[in-house]
C-alpha positions as CSV (number, residue, x, y, z in Angstrom):
1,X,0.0,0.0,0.0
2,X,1.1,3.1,-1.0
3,X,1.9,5.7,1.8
4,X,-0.2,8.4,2.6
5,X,-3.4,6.2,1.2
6,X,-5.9,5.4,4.3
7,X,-7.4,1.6,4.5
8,X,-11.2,1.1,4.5
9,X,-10.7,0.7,8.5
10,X,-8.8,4.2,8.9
11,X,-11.3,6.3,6.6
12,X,-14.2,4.3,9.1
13,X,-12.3,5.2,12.2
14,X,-12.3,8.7,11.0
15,X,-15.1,9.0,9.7
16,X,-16.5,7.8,13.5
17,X,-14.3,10.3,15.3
18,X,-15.6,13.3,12.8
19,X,-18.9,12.7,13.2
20,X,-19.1,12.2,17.1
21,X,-17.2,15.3,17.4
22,X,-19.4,17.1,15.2
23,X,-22.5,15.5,17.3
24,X,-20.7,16.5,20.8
25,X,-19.9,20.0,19.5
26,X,-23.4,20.7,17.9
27,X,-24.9,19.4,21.2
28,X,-26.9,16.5,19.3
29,X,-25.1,15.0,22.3
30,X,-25.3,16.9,25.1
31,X,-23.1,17.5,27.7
32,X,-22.6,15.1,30.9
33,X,-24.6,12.4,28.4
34,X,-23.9,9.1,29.0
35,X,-21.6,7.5,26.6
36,X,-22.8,3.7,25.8
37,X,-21.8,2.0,23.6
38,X,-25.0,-0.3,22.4
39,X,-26.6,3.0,21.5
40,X,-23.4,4.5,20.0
41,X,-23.1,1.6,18.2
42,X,-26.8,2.0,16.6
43,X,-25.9,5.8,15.5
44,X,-22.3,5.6,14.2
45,X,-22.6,1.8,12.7
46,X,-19.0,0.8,13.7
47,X,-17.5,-1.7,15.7
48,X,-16.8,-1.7,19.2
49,X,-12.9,-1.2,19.0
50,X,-13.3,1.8,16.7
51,X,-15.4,3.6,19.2
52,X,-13.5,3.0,21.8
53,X,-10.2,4.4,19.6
54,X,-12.9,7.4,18.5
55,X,-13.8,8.1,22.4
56,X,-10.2,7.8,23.1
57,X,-8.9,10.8,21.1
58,X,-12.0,12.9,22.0
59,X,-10.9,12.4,25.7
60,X,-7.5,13.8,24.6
61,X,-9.2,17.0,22.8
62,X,-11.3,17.4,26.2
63,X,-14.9,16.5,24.4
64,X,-14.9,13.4,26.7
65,X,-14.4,12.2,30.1
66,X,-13.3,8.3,31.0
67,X,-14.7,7.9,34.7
68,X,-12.9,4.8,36.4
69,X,-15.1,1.8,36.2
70,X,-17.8,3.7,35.2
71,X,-17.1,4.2,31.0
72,X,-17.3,7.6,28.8
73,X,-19.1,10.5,29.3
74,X,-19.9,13.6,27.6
75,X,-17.7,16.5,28.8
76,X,-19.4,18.9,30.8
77,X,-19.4,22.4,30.5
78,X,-19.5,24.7,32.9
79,X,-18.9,28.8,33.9
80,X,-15.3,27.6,35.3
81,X,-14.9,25.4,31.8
82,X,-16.1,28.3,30.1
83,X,-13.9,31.2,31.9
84,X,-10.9,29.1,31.2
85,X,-11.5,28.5,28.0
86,X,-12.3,32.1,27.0
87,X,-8.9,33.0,28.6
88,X,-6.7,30.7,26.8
89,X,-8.6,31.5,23.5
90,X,-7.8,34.7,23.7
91,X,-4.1,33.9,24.5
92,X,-3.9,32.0,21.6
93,X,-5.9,34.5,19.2
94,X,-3.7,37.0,20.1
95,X,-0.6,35.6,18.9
96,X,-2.0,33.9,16.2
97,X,-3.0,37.3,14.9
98,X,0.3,39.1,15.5
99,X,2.2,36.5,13.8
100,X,-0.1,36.4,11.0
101,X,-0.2,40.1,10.4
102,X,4.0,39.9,10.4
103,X,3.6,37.4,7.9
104,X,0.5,37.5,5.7
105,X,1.0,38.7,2.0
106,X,-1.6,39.7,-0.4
107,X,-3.5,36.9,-1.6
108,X,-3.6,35.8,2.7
109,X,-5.5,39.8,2.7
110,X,-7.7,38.9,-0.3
111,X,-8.8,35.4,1.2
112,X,-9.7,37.2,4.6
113,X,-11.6,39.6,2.1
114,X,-13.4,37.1,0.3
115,X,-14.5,34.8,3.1
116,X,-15.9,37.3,5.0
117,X,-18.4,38.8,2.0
118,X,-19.0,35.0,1.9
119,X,-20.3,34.9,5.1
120,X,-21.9,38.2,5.1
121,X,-23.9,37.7,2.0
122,X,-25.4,34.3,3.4
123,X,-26.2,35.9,6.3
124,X,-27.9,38.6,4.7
125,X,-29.9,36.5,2.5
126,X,-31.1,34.3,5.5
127,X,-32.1,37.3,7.6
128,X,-32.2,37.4,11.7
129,X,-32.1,33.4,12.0
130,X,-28.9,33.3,10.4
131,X,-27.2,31.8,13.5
132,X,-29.3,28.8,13.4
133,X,-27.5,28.0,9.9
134,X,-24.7,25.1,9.5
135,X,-23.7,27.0,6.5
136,X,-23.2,29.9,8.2
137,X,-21.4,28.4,11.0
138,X,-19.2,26.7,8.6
139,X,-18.9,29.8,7.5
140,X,-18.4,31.9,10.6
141,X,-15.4,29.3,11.4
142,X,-13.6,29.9,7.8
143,X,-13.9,33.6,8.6
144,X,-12.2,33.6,11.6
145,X,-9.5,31.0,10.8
146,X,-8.8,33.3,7.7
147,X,-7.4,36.1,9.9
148,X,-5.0,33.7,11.6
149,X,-3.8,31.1,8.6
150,X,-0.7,33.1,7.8
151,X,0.5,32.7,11.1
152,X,3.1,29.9,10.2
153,X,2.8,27.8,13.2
154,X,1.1,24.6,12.0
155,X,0.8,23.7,15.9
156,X,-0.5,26.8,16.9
157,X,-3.2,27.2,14.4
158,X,-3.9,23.6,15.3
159,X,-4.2,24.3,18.9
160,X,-6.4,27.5,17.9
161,X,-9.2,25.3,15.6
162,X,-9.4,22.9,18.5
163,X,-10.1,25.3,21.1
164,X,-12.8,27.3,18.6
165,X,-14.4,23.9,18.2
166,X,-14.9,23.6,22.3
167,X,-16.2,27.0,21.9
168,X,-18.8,27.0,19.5
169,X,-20.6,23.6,22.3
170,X,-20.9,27.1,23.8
171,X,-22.5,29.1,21.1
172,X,-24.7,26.9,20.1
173,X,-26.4,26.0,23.7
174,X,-26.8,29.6,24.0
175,X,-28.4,30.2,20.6
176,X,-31.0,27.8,21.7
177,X,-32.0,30.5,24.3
178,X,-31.0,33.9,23.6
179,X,-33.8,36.4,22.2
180,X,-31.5,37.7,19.3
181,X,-28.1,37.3,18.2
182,X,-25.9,40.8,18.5
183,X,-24.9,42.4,15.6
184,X,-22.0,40.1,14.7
185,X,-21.3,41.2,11.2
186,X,-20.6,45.2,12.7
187,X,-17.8,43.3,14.8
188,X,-16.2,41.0,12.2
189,X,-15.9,43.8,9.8
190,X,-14.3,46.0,12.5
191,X,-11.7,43.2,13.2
192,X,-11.6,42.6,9.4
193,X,-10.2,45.9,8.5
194,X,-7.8,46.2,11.4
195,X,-5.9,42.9,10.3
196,X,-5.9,44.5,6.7
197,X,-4.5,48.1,7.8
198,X,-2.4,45.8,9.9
199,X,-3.1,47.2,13.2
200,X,-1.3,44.9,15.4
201,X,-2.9,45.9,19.1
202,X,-6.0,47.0,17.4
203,X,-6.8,43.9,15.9
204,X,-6.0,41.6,18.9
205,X,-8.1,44.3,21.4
206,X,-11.3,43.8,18.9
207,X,-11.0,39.5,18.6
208,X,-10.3,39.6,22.5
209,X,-13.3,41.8,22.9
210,X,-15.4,39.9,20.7
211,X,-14.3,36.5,22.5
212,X,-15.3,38.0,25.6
213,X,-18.7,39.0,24.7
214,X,-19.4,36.1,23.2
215,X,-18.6,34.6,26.5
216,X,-21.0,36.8,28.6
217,X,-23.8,36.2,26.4
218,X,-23.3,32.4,26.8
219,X,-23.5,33.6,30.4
220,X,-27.1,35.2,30.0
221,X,-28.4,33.0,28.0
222,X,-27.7,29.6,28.8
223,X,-25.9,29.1,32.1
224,X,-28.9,27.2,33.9
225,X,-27.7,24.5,31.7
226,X,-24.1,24.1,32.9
227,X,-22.4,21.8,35.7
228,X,-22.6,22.7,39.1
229,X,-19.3,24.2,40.5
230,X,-18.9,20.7,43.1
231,X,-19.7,18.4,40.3
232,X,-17.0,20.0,37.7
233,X,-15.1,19.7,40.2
234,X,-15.1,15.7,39.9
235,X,-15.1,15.8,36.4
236,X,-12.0,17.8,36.4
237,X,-10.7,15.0,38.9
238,X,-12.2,12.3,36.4
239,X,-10.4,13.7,33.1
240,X,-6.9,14.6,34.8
241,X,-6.7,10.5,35.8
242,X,-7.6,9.5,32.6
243,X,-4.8,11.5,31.1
């Protein structure tokens, strides 16, 4: 077999993995749900040892908890998860953007450009619901990752993308509550033309500011449905064993 080329097992296995993060991340499973496998076997059609290597690697990204004895878990989230992870975003975003702004060139300027009109344009066309969109999301996520690509630090930006994946669990709990999204587009333009005109502390002061409200409005909306502070607690105690 040539290298590089994936077996009908490894395209499975990752197909699996894909698709349960997706579900986790989308809260089609929600968090602190039981993990079993019978029932995970019925959604994902794979084989025992391929959810277990799935479940595996989403305990490593943090999507996950393995409890001692007791099997796998959904991870939950909760205002201590949430704080944290808003924090270390922003750390990361920061010098993702710096780096990128030292080192982007002109089509990395025009790809920022285009994406965002992308995203813009759906969202015009699907009016005030246009948070409910996967398209949009999709979307949303190209937009930001755009900004940061010419960063040159493959592990970085891979560190990043996980980290705005944990997020958006986040997001889209709170869109099933909130009244009306803010006026998102306003923002991404304003950070859109500070990483053209290359505007260094600009541009990381508007994507920390837009983390951060982003963060209390997951706050307002939707905190009912996060962990209690003793109960993370464990979970925290759970996740650090299993790694």
């Amino acid at each position: 077999m040539s290298r590089g080329l994936k077996t009908g097992g490894e395209t499975l296995a990752a197909d699996v993995l894909q698709r349960m993060r997706t579900d986790i991340i989308s809260c089609v499973l929600k968090p602190g749900a039981k993990l079993r496998f019978e029932a995970l076997r019925d959604i994902y059609a794979a084989s025992f040892s391929t959810l277990r290597e799935a479940l595996s690697r989403l305990v490593a990204e943090g999507l996950v908890i393995a409890e001692d004895h007791r099997g796998f878990l959904v991870a939950p989230v909760s205002i201590a998860d949430l704080n944290d992870l808003t924090d270390v975003r922003i750390l990361i975003e920061r010098q993702c953007l710096e780096r990128a702004i030292a080192h982007g060139d002109d089509k990395w300027e025009a790809d920022i450009i285009g994406t965002f009109h992308r995203m813009d344009r759906l969202q015009n066309r699907l009016g005030s619901n246009y948070y409910l969109s996967e398209e949009w999301t999709k979307l949303h996520g190209d937009f930001h990752f755009s900004l940061v690509t010419a960063c040159q630090s493959p592990n970085l930006l891979e560190i990043r993308q996980r980290l705005f994946e944990r997020a958006h669990r986040y997001r889209r709990m709170s869109s099933q509550f909130r009244p009306q999204w803010r006026a998102k587009d306003v923002e991404h333009r304003m950070i859109m033309d500070a990483v053209i005109r290359r505007e260094t502390a600009s541009a990381q002061d508007l994507i920390e500011r837009h983390i951060r409200e982003t963060t209390q409005n997951v706050l307002k909306h939707a905190s009912h449905l996060f962990t209690p502070p003793d109960q993370d607690d464990g979970h925290r105690s759970s996740r650090l064993a299993a790694e």
